[in-house]
C-alpha positions as CSV (number, residue, x, y, z in Angstrom):
1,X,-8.9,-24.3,2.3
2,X,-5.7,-26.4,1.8
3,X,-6.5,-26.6,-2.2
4,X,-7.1,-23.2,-1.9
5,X,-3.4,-22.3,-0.3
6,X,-1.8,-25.0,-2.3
7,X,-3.3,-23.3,-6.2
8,X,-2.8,-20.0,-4.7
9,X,1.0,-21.1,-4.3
10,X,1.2,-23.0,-7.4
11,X,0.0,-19.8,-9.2
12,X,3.3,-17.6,-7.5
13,X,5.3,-19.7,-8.2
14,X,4.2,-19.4,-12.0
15,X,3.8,-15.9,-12.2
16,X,7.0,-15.1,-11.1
17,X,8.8,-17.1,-13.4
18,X,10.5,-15.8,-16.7
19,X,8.3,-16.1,-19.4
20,X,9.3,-18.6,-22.5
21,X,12.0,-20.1,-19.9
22,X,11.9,-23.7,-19.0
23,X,11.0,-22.9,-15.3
24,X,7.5,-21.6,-17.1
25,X,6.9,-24.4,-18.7
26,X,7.2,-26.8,-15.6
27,X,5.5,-24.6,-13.5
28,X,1.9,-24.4,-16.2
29,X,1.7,-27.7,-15.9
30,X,0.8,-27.4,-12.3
31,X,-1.2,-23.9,-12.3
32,X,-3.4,-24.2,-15.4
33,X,-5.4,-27.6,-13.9
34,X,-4.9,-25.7,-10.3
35,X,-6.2,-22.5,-12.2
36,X,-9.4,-24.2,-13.8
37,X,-10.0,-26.4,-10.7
38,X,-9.7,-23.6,-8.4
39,X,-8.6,-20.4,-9.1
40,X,-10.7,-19.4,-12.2
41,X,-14.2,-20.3,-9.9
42,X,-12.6,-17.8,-7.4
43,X,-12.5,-15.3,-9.9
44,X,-16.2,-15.8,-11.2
45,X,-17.5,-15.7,-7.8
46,X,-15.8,-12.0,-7.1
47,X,-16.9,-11.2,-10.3
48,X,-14.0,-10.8,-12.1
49,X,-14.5,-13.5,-15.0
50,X,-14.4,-11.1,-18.0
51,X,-11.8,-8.3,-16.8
52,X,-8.6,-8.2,-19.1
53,X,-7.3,-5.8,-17.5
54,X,-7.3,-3.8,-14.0
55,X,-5.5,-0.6,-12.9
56,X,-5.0,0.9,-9.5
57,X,-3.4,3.8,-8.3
58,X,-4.1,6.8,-5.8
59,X,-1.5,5.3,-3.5
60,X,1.2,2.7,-3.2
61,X,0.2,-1.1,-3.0
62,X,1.5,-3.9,-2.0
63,X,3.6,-5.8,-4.0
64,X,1.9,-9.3,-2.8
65,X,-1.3,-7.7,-3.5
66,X,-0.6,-7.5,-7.5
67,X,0.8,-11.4,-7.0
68,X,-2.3,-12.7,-5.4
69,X,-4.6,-11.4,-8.1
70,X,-2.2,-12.0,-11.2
71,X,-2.0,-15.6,-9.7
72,X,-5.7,-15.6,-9.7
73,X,-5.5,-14.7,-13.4
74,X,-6.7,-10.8,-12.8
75,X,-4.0,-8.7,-14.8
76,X,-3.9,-6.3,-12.2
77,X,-1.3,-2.9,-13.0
78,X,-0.7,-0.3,-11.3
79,X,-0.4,3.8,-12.3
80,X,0.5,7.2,-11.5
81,X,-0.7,10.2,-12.2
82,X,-1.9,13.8,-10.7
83,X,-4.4,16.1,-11.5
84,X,-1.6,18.9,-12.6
85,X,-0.4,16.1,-15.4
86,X,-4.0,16.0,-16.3
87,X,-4.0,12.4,-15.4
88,X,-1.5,9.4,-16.2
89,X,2.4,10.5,-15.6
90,X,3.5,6.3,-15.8
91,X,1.4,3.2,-15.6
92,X,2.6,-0.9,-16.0
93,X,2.7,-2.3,-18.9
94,X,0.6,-5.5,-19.2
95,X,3.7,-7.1,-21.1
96,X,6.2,-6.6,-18.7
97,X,4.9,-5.7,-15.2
98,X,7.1,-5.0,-12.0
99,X,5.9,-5.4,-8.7
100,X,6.4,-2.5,-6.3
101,X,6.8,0.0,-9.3
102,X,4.1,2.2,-10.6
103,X,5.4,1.4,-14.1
104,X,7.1,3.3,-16.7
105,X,6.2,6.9,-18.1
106,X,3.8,7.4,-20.5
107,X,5.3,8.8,-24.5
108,X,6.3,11.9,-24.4
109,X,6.7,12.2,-20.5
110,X,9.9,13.2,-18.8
111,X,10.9,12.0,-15.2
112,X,13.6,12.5,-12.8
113,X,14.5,12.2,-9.0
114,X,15.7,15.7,-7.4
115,X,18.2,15.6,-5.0
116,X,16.2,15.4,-1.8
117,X,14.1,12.6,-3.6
118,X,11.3,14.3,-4.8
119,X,9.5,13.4,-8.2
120,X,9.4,15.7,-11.1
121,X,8.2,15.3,-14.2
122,X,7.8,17.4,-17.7
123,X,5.5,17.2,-20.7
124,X,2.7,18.3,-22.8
125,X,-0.1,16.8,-20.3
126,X,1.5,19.2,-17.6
127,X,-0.8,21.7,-17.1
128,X,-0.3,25.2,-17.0
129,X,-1.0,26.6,-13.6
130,X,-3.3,26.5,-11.0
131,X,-6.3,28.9,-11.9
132,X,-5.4,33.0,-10.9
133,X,-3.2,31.8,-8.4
134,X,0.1,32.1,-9.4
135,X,2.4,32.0,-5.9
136,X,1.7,28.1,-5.8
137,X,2.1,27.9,-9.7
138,X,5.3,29.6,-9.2
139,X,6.2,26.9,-6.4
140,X,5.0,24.2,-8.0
141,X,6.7,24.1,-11.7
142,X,9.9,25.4,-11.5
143,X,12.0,25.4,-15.2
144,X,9.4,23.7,-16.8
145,X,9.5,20.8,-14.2
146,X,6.4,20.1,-12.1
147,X,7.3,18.8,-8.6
148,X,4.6,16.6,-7.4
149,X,5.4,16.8,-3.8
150,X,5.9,12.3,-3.8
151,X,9.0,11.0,-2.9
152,X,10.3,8.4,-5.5
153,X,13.0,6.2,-7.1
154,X,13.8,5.5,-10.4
155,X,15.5,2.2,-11.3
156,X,16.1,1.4,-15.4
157,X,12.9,3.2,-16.4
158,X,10.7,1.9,-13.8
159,X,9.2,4.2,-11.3
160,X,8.3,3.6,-7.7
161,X,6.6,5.7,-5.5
162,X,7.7,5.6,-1.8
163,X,5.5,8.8,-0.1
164,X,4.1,12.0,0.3
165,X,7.3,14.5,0.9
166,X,5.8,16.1,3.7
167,X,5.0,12.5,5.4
168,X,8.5,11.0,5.3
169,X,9.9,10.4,9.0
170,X,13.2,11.5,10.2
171,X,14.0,9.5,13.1
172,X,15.9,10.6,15.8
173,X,18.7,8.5,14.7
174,X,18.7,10.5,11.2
175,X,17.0,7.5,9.2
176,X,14.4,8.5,6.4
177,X,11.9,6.0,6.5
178,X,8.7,5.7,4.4
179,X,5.2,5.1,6.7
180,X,3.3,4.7,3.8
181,X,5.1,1.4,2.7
182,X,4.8,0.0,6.4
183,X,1.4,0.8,6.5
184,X,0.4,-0.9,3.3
185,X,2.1,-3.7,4.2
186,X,0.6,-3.8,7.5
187,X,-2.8,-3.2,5.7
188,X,-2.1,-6.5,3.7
189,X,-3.4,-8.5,6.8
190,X,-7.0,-9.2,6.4
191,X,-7.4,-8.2,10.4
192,X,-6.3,-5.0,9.6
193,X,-8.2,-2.2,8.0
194,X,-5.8,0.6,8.4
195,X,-2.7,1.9,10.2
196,X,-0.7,4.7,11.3
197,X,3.0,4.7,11.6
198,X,4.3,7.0,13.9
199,X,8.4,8.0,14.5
200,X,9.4,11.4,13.3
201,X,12.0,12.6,15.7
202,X,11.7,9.0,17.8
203,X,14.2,6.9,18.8
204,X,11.9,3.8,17.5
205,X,8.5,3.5,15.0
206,X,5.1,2.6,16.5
207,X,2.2,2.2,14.7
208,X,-1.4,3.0,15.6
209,X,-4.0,0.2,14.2
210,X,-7.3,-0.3,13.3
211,X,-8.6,-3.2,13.2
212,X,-10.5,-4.8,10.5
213,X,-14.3,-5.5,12.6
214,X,-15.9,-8.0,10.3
215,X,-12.8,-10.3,9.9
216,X,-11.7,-9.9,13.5
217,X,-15.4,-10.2,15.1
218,X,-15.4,-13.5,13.1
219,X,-12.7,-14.6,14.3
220,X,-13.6,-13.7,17.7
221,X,-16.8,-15.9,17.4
222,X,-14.9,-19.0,16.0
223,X,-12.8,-18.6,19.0
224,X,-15.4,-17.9,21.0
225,X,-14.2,-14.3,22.4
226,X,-16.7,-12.7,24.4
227,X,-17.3,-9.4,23.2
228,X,-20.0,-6.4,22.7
229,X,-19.0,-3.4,21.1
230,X,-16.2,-2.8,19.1
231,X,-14.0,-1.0,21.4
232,X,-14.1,-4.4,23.7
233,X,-12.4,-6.3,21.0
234,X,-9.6,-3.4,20.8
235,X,-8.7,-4.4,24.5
236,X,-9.3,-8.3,24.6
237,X,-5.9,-10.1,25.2
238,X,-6.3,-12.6,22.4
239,X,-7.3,-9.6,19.6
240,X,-4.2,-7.9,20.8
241,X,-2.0,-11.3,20.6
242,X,-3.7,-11.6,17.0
243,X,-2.6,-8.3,15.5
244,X,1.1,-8.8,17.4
245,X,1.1,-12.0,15.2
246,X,0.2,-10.0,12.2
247,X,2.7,-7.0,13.2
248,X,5.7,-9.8,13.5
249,X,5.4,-11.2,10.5
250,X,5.4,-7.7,8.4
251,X,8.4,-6.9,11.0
252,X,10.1,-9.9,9.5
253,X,9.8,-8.0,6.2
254,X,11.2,-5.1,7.0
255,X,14.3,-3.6,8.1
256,X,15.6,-3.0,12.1
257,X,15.1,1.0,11.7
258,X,11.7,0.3,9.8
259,X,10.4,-1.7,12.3
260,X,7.9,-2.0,14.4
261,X,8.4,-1.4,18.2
262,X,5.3,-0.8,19.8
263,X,1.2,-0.5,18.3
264,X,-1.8,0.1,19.8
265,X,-5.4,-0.9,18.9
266,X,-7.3,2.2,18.0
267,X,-11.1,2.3,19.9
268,X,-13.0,3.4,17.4
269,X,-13.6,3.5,13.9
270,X,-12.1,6.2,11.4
271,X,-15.4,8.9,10.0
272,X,-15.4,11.3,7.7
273,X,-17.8,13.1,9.6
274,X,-14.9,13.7,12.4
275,X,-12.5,14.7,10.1
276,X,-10.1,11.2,10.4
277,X,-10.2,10.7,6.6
278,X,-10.5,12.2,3.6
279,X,-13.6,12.1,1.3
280,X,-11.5,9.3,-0.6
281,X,-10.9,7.5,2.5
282,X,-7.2,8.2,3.2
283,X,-6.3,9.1,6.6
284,X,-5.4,12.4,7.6
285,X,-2.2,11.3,9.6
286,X,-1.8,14.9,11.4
287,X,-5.4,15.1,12.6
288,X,-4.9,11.4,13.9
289,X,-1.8,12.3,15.4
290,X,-3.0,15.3,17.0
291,X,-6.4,13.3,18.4
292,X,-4.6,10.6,19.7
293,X,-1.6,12.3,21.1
294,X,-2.0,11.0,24.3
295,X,-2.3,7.2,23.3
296,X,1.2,7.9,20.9
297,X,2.8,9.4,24.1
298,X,2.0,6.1,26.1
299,X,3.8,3.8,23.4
300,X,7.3,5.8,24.0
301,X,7.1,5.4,27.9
């Protein structure tokens, strides 16, 4: 485990230094015996020996998430696209990747940030309009510019995506904050599986959490936590002193408006079946705000 930390380190370090500089240079000394001792046997074992390259996208990632696997030797990128851009809209290049940034636009594809933030975008792979409806065409392109409903930045070419329009928070202090980049952070911890942030109109952010159960039931039996179901280890004192570890160090991250006040464990798992995600598996944040009202009251009391 410490070899493990101590490559994984070596490999930050060298990832995030300028290539061609001399800072490089000293630093693959240490990662490429670190990468063949360690890091590349990693990589075999999950399977990713032969992949040149790997793309995410669907929604925002965390930046440490691109370091870990670039430091493993995965090229791992990130994109952005929709369905009414029939597809890509900007992607990373390989050459020159930016962590936190979904990359820069694809040939021939326009970008700029409207007033209130919102992402718009104009070119050939634009489609049309939606099929015999044209109200929401109509609402949707506007002078040739498709509005894509995310909220955005744009910063010497390179985009980054911050949230869904409709899911930015207003506190009641007047601060826009973006849940979406909590919650990913918050998600980075391998005892959490997902998260809610919660604040629109509040005087503070909470966040509702669930728990990741096979990482936090082993760590349960290591520390020999009694336990039976699932819901048990959402109220044992040591699971909840756990995830206030893991909450304090993404607070640590983050500014005083953006962070975290108050959480609470959620007891039971998210289903599709109940309508708590989507068939994608991303959380329908009004339904879970509307089922759990109650448990979101409690943490403003």
């Amino acid at each position: 485990r410490l070899l493990f930390k101590l490559a994984v380190g070596v490999g930050l370090k060298y990832i995030k230094t300028e290539k061609g500089s001399v800072d490089r240079f000293k630093w693959s000394l240490l990662y490429w015996p670190m990468y063949w001792l360690v890091l590349y046997h990693l990589k075999r074992n999950l399977g990713f020996e032969r992949v040149r390259l790997a793309v995410c996208g669907a929604a925002p990632a965390s930046p440490e998430l691109f370091e870990f696997y670039n430091a493993l030797g995965i090229p791992l990128r990130e994109g952005y696209g929709q369905t009414e851009s029939t597809g890509v809209i900007a992607v990373q290049r390989i050459e020159r990747p930016r962590w936190g940034y979904v990359g820069e636009p694809i040939p021939e594809m326009e970008i700029r940030i409207a007033e209130d933030g919102e992402i718009l975008v104009r070119g050939p792979n634009v489609f049309k309009g939606y099929f015999k409806d044209p109200e929401l065409t109509s609402k949707t392109i506007l002078d040739g510019w498709l509005h894509t409903g995310d909220v955005g930045e744009l910063d010497q070419g390179f985009l980054k995506i911050k949230d869904r329009k409709k899911d930015i928070i207003i506190t009641a202090g007047g601060k826009n904050i973006t849940p979406a980049f909590i919650e990913n952070k918050l998600k980075f911890s391998p005892y959490i599986q997902d998260a809610v942030v919660i604040g629109d109109g509040r005087k503070y952010i909470v966040a509702l959490i669930l728990i990741d159960e096979d990482n936090v039931t082993k760590y349960a039996q290591d520390h020999r936590i009694p336990f039976t179901t699932f819901e048990d280890l959402t109220k044992n004192r040591d699971i909840i002193r756990l995830i206030d570890g893991e909450v304090k160090k993404v607070n640590k991250t983050l500014s005083r408006v953006e962070s975290i006040k108050r959480f609470a464990l959620l007891p039971r798992r998210f289903y599709e079946e109940d309508g708590d995600v989507t068939p994608t598996k991303k959380v329908k944040r009004r339904f879970i705000e509307k089922r759990y009202k109650d448990l979101i009251e409690s943490l403003y009391r």
